[in-house]
N, C-alpha and C positions, 0 to 999 in steps of 0.2 A: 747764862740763861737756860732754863730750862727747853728738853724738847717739846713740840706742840702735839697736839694728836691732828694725823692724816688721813688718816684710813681707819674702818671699821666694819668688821665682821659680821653680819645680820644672819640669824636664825627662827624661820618662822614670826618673819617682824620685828624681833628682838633682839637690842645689840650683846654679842654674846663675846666679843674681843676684841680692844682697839689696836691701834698700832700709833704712836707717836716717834715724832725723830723732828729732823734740822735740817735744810734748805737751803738754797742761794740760788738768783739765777744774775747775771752782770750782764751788761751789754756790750758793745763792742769798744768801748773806750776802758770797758771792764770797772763800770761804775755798777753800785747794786741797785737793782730794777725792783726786785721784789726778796723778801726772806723769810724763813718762817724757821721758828723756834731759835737758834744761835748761830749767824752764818760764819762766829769766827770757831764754833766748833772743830778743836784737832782730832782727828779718827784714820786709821788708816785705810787707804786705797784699797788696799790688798790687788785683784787683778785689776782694776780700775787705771793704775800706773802702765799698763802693759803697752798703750801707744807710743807712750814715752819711754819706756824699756827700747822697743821697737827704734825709735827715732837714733837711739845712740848707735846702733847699729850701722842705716841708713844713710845719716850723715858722718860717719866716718871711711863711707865709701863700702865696708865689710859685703854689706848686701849684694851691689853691683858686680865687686871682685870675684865674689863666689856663683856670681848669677842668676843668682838668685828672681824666679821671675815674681810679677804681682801678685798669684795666688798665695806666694810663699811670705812672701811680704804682709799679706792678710792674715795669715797663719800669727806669724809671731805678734800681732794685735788680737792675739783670739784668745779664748778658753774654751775649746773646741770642744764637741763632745765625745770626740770619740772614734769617729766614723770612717770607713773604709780610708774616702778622700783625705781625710786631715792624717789618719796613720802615714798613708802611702808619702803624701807632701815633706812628711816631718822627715820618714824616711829617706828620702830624696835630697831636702836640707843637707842631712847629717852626710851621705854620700858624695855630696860635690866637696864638701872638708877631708874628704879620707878619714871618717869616723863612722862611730854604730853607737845603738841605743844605749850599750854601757858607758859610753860618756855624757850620758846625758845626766844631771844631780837628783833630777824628781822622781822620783817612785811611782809606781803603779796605783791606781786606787779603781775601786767600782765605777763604769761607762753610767753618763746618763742619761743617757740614749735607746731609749727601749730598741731602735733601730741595730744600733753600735752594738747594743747585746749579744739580738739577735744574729748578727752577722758573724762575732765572735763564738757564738755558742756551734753556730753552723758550720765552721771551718775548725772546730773543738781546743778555740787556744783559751789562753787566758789572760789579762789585761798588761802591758807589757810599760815599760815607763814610756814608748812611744805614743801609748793609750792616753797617757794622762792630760790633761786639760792645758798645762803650759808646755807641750813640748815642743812648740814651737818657738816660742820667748825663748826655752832654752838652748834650741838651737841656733839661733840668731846672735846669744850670747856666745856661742865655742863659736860661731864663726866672726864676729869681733874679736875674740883673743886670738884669733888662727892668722886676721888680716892683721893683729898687730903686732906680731911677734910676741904673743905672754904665754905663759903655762896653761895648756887647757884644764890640768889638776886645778882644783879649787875655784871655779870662775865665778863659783855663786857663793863665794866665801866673803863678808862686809868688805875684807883689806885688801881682796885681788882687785886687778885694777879696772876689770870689766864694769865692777860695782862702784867702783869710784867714779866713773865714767858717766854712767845712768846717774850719779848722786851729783853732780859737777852739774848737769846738763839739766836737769829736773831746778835744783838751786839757781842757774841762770835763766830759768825760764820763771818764776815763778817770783824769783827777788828775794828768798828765806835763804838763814845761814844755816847751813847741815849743822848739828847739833845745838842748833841757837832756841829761845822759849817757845820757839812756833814751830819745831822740828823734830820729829821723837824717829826712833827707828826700830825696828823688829825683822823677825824671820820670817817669814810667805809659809804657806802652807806647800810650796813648790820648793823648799830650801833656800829660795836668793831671798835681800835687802827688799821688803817696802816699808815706804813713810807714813807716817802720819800726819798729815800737813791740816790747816783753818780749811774750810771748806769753800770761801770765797778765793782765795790763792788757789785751788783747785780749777775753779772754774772760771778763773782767770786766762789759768795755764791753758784750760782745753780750748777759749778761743780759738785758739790759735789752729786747732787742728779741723775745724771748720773752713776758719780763714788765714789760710799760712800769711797774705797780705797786712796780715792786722801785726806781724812781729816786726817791734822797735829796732831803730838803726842799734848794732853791735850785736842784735841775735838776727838781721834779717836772711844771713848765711845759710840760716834753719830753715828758709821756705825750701827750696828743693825736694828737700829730703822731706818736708811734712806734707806737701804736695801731692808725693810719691806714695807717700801712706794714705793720704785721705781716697787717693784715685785708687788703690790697690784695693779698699777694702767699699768701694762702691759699684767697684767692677766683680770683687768674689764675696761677697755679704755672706756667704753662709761658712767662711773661715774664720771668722769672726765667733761663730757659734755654733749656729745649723740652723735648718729647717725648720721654720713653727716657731724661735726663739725670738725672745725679746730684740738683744743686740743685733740680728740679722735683717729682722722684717721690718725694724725702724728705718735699715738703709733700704730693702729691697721697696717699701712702702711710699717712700718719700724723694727717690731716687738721687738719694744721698744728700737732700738737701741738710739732713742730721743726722749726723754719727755718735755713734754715744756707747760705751762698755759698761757692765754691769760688775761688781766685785763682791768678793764673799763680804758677808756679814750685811747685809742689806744696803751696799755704796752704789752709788751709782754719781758715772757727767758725762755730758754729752753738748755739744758743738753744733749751732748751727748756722746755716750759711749768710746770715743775716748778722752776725757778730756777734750775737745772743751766747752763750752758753748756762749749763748748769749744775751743779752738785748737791746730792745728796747723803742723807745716811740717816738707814729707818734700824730707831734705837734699839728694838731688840733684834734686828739682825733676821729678822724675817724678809724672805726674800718676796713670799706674797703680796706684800704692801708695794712691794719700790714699784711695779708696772703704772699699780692704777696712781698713786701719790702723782707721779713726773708725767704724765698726762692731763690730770685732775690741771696741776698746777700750770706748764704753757698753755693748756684752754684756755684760764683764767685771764692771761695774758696776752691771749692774740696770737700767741708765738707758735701753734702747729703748724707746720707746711702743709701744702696741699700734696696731697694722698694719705695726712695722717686721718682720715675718719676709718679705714679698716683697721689701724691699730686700737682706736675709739674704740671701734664694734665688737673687740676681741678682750680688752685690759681695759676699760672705761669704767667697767664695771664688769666684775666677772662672779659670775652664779658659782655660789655654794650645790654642791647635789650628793645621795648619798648613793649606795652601794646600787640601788637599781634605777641610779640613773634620772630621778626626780630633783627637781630644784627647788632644795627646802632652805633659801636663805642667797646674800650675795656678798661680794665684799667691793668697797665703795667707799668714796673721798668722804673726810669729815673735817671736823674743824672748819677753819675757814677757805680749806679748800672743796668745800662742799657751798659755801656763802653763809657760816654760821660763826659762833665765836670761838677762839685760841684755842681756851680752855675749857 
């Protein structure tokens, strides 16, 4: 099936860009409620997967032994932007292992955080791999091979067994067989394993991190520990991301009644406490469309919690403006998540 169009870019009245992509939203029996464009669409997570990165962590105890407290536990669900806090956290992480940022696999990249910049420019360093957006996930990862007795060399390598671990656990949550027609795998832009998975098995999966209650006897072992992350990351919301962002202000907005991570390439699912969950992926990988799309769409549904109308007032629709600050255009739901047709 093809994508539908979502979103559309207006200029001076005039539609000047759309955005099309693929949808699912399941309910808590994880039957589909609503879908637009292909919900068995395969695409990868990319950081979308990081709760469940995170999970394997937590329930194999690695978290606890290291002591990880809940800030830090938020961290490794993040893709942080940058900022004093999440440096300092990752830092911290890496210290209770008796390690330092050279073991970490991700590289440095540009802060996106006008803030995070700012702060590095002021103290005159320069972006360090502690910087970078997963360096939490990867520290969570050296301290699962530290609590398991494995090589910390290679942990984000497909055949070490950190990753096998995350692929085990991902596969038992979700019911696909790693390498099976519904299964593709690739590199992250952080060096580790993410999947490609249908997008309704996606949002299948994130149920569960709304309502750890909602997982089947033989994974119900898993509440605990998803428990543990859902409360972690509704008690610290901005390790998650930061301030002003999407992934943060949905928890700090809603006060956790929905959790939800954003990934490259315009992915997005998110979890709410009603059993509801949902997945996305805006086709050309524009990240502009995912806010207003997955708003547009639980409107339609009934499915915002209450506190989400400031997420409404800020992503519902958000104004195009140009250099001096005038609003010549906006960008806003189409198709038939505006109440018009597919195509």
């Amino acid at each position: 099936m093809e994508p539908e169009w979502l979103v559309e870019v207006t200029r001076g009245g005039w539609v000047e860009s759309r955005h099309a992509g693929h949808a699912v939203v399941v309910d808590k029996q994880g039957r589909v409620v609503a879908a637009l464009g292909d919900p068995e669409h395969i695409t990868f997570l990319r950081s979308t997967l990081k709760p469940f990165q995170a999970l394997a962590v937590v329930a194999a105890g690695a978290a606890g032994a290291f002591g990880f407290d809940d800030a830090e536990v938020a961290l490794m669900c993040g893709s942080h932007a940058g900022e004093p806090e999440h440096v300092e956290r990752a830092a911290a992480m890496l210290a209770k292992l008796g390690l330092g940022p050279e073991h970490l696999a991700c590289g440095p990249h540009p802060l996106s955080s006008p803030a995070a910049v700012e702060a590095l420019k002021a103290a005159g360093g320069e972006p360090t791999r502690l910087h970078n957006n997963c360096s939490g996930k990867h520290a969570g990862m050296l301290a699962l091979a530290r609590y398991r007795g494995w090589p910390v060399e290679g942990y984000h390598r497909p055949d070490h067994p950190v990753q096998q671990a995350v692929r085990q656990l991902v596969a038992a949550l979700t019911g696909l067989e790693p390498g099976g027609p519904r299964w593709r795998e690739a590199v992250d832009g952080c060096g580790v394993v993410t999947f490609a998975l249908p997008l309704v098995d996606v949002a299948r999966m994130f149920r569960y991190l709304g309502r750890p209650d909602l997982l089947p006897p033989g994974l119900d072992h898993l509440g605990p520990a998803l428990e543990r992350i859902r409360r972690a990351l509704i008690a610290h919301p901005t390790m998650i991301r930061g301030a002003g962002q999407f992934d943060t202000e949905v928890i700090r907005a809603t006060g956790g009644a929905w959790i939800g991570k954003v990934g490259a390439e315009g992915y997005y699912a998110g979890a709410l406490d009603t059993g509801h969950a949902v997945a996305l992926k805006i086709a050309d990988g524009q990240d502009r469309a995912r806010p207003v799309a997955i708003l547009a769409l639980l409107g339609r549904l009934g499915l915002l919690p209450p506190g989400a109308g400031s997420l409404q007032a800020r992503w519902g629709r958000v104004a195009v403006t140009n250099t001096r600050g005038e609003t010549v255009g906006e960008i806003r739901p189409a198709g038939r998540l505006a109440g018009g047709p597919s195509r």
